[in-house]
N, C-alpha and C positions, 0 to 999 in steps of 0.2 A: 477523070473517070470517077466516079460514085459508084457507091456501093451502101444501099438500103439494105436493112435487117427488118424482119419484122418477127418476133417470138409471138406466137399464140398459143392457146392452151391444146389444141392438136399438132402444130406445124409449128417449124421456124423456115423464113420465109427469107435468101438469101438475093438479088437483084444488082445487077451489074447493069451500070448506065452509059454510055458513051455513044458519040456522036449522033447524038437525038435520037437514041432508042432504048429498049432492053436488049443488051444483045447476051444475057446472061441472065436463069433464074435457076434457084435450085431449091429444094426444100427436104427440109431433113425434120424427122419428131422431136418436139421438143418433151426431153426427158429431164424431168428436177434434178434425178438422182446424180446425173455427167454432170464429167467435171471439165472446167477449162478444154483442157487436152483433148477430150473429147470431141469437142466442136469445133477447136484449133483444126485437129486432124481432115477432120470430115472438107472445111475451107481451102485446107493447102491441099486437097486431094482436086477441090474442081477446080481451083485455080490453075492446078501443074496441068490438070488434062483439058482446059483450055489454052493452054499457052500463056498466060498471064500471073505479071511480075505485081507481087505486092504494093509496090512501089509506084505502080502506073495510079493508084488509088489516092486521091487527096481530097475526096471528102464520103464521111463515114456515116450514115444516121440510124438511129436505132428507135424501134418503139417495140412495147413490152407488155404483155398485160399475166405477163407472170410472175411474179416478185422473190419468185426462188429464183429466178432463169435470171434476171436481171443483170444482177454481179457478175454472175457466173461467165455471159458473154460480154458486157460490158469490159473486163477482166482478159477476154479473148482475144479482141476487138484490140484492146490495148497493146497485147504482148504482137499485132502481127501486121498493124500499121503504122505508118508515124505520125497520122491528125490525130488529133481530139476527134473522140465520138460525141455527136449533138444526139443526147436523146430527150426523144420529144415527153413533154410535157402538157401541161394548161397553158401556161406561159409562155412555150418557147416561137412561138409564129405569131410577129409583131400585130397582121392585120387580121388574125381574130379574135373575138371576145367571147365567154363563155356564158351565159346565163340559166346556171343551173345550182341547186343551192351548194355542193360541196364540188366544185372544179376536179379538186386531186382526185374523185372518184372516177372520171372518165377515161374510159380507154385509148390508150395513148392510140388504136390504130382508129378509132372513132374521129380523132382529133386531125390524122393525117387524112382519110375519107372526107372529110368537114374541107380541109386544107383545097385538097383537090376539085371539089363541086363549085367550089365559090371562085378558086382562079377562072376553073372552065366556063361556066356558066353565069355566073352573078344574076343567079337567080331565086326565089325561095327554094328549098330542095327538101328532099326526105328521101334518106342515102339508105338501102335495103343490105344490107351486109349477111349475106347467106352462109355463116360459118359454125362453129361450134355451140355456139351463142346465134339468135336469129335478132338482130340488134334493126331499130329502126331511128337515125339521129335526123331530126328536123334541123335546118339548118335555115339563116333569114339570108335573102339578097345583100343586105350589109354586113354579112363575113362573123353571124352570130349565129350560134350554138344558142338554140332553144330548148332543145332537153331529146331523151330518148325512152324508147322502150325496148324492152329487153323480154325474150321467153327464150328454151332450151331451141337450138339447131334440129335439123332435121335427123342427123344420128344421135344427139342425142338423149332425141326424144325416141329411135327406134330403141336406143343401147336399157335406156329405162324401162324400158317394155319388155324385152328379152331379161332385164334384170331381176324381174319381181312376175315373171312368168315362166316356168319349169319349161312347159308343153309345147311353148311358140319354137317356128323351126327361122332359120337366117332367111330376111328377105330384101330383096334386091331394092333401092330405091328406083323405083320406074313405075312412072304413071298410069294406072291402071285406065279401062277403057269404061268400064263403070263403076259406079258409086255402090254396087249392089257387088258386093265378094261375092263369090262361088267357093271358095274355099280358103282356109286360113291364111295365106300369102296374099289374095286378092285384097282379103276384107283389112290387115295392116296395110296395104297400099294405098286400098282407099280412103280406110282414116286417118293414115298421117299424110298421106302427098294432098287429096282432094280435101282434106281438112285444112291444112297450112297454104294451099290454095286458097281458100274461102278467107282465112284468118287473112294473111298479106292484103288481100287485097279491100277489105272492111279496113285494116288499119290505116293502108294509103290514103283511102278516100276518108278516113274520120281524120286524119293527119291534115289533110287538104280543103277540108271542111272547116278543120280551126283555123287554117291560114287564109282564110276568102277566098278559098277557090285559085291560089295564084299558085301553086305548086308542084312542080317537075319530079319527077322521082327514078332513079337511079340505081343497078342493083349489081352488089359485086361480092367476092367470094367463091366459094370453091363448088361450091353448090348451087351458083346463083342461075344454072342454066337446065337443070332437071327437071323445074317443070315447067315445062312449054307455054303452058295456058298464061302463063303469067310475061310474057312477053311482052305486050300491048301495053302493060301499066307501067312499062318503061322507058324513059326515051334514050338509055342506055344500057346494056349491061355490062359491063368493063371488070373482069377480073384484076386486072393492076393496079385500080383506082387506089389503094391502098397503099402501094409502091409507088405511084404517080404521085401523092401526097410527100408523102417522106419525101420523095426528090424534089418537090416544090419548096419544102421546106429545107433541107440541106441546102440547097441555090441559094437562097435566101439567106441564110445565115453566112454561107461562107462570101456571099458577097459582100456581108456587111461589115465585116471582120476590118 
């Protein structure tokens, strides 16, 4: 059995893998301030009310892109299994290469996303990661990391707006029916949903324009399914793809051990 971790700057992302599936996921906030115990707790709480023995687990993978969180569950992770945790790096997955000028800057779940597309598909790709961060990683059919672009998530990009605006009231992300607001919940639907609309999909095809025209594009995350219109420029949308990663790369390591 495996067991993926994934800490992100909203969620820690917990994924129990056995006999060719997910038959477990769980997600808890990731807070800087918890300590070990903290997250220990929250793990032996789903473990007990699934029925599962720490022990059934022998291999561990973690990716991070929080650097307080790190230790912290790394440290957790330690005290409540008996493998070594793999956590992912630039380096840690033999068959990809990285071409981008500072490696250690890439987001370890970018790197498992990358992992994923290239076993699946071996094809050129531009992986759409709809989460905190609205990240877009080009990736070549030979198992390389071309580089990424990065703007704020669709919360938040509302949460920045609510921040530095008294008078805005809480608005639902859902697609509005037009471009034209009627009133102040409309007109933020329409420019952040039918804006970041407009934005994905200009990037896909300027993404796909540098690459000759040979690229597939693929969209995961927690958010990757809000807005509709955006369906067609994907020939996938896979929330797990990020968990699928890490488990591709766990396999891989613990096989080579």
């Amino acid at each position: 059995m495996l067991l993926a971790v994934d800490v992100g700057n909203t969620d820690t992302v917990f994924g129990l893998y056995q006999t060719g599936a997910w038959s477990h996921i769980w997600r808890e906030r990731s807070l800087s301030q918890e300590s070990e115990s903290h997250y220990a707790s929250k793990l032996m709480l789903h473990f007990l009310e699934a029925g599962i023995s720490f022990e059934a687990v022998n291999t561990v993978v973690l990716s991070s892109v929080v650097p307080d969180l790190t230790p912290v569950i790394q440290k957790m992770l330690r005290s409540l299994f008996q493998v070594e945790t793999i956590t992912v790096g630039p380096n840690t997955f033999p068959g990809l290469s990285i071409a981008i000028d500072h490696p250690h800057e890439l987001g370890a779940d970018l790197i498992a996303n990358a992992v994923a597309v290239i076993t699946r598909y071996k094809q050129n790709c531009v992986v759409v990661d709809f989460g905190t961060a609205l990240t877009f990683t080009t990736v070549s059919k030979k198992g390389e990391i071309l580089g990424v672009a990065i703007l704020p998530g669709l919360v938040t990009a509302v949460k920045a707006l609510f921040a530095n605006t008294a008078q805005l009231p809480e608005v639902p992300l859902k697609l509005p029916e037009s471009a034209i607001g009627k009133n102040t919940v409309q007109s933020i639907q329409a420019g952040i949903l039918l804006g970041y609309e407009g934005l994905v999909k200009s990037l896909i095809h300027r993404i796909r324009s540098e690459m000759g025209g040979e690229c597939i594009a693929v969209a995961t995350g927690g958010l990757s399914s809000i807005i509709d219109t955006l369906r067609d420029e994907f020939i996938e949308i896979d929330r797990k793809l990020t968990l699928d990663g890490l488990r591709i790369i766990g396999e891989k390591i613990t096989e080579d051990r």
